[in-house]
C-alpha positions in Angstrom: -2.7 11.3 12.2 0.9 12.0 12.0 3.3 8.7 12.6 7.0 9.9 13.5 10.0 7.2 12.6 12.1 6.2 15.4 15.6 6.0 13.1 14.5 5.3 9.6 16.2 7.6 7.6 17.0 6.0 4.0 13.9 4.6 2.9 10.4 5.7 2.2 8.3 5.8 5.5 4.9 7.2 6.0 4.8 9.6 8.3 1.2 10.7 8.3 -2.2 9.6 6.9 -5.6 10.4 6.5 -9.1 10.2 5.1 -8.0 11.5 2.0 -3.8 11.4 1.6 -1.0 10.1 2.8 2.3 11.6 4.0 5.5 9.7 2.7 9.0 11.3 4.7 6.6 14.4 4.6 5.5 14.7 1.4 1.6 14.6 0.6 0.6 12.5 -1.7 -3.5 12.4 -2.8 -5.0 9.4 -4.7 -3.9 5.3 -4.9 -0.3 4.7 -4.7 2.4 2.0 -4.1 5.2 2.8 -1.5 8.0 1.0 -1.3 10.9 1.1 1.0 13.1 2.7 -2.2 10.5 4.0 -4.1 6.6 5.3 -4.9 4.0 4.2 -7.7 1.5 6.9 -8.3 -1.2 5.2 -9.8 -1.3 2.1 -9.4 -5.0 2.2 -10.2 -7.3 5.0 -11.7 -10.7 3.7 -9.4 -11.8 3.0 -6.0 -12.3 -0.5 -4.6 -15.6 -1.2 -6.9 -12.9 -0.5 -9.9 -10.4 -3.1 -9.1 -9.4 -5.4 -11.7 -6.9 -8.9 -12.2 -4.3 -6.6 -14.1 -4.5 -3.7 -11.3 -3.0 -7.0 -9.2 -0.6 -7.9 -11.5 0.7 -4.3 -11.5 1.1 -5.1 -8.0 2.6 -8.3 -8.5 5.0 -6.7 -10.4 6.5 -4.7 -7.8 8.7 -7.1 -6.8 8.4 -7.5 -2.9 8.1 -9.8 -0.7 4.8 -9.1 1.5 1.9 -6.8 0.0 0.2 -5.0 2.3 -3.1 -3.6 0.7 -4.8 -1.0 2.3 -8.6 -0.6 1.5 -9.8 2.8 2.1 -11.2 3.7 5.5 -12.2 0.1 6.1 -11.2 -3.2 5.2 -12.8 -4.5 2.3 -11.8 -7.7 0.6 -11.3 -8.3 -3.2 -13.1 -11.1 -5.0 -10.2 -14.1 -4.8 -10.1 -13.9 -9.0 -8.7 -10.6 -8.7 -6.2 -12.3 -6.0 -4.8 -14.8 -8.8 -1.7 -12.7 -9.9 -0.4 -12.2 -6.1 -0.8 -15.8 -5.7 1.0 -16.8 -8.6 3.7 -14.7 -7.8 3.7 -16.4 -4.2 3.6 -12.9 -2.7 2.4 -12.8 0.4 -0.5 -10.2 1.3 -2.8 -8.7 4.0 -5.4 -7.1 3.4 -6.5 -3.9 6.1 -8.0 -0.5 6.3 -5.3 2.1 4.9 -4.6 2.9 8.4 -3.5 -0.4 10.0 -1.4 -0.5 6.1 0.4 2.1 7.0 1.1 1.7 10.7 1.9 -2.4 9.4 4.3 -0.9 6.7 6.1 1.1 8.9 6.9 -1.8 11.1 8.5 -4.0 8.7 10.1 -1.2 7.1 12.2 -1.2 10.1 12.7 -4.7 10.0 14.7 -4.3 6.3 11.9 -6.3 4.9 11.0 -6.3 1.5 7.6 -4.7 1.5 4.8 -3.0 -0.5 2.1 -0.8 0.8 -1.1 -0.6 -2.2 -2.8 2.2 -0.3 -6.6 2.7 -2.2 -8.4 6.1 -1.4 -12.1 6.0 -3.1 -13.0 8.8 -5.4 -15.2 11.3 -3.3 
């Protein structure tokens, strides 16, 4: 599905998602990865959702944002609260969604000029 900005011109929006990618100002981008309004972690885990660890979190945690929105693959799948810990130590606030309510979510506060993360997980295949 393609997503078109209405004015958002200098910061990282996603413009188009799918099963397997996601489209960041037009760019593809395949694999788990972190966007933020001025910037994107590649990365930020090597697994699927099975894979996710305390420290994949605190990578997260680490991104300095306000509000975490942390997309789950195709459908929303929710981490054991252990692996939570480092968000909520950090007081960041999260939701937790299917990548493609992440992405449509992201979008919206990106035009807001909040400070916002989107950890988007796409499962090996």
């Amino acid at each position: 599905m393609k997503l078109q900005p209405d004015t958002i011109t200098d910061k990282n929006v996603i413009t188009g998602y799918g099963p397997e990618f996601v489209q960041v100002n037009g760019a593809d981008y395949r694999g788990n990865l972190a966007v933020l309004p001025d910037r994107i972690e590649a990365g930020w885990t090597a697994g699927g959702f099975d894979a996710l660890s305390a420290a994949d979190f605190a990578t997260l945690a680490a991104l300095g944002c306000e509000v975490l929105l942390i997309g789950t693959g195709e459908r929303q799948r929710f981490p054991s609260p252990a692996l939570l810990r480092p968000l909520i130590e950090a007081r960041i606030g999260f939701e937790i969604m299917d990548v493609p309510a992440a992405c449509r979510t992201y979008n919206i506060l990106v035009g807001e000029n909040r400070n916002v993360a989107a950890a988007l997980l796409f499962d090996p295949g």
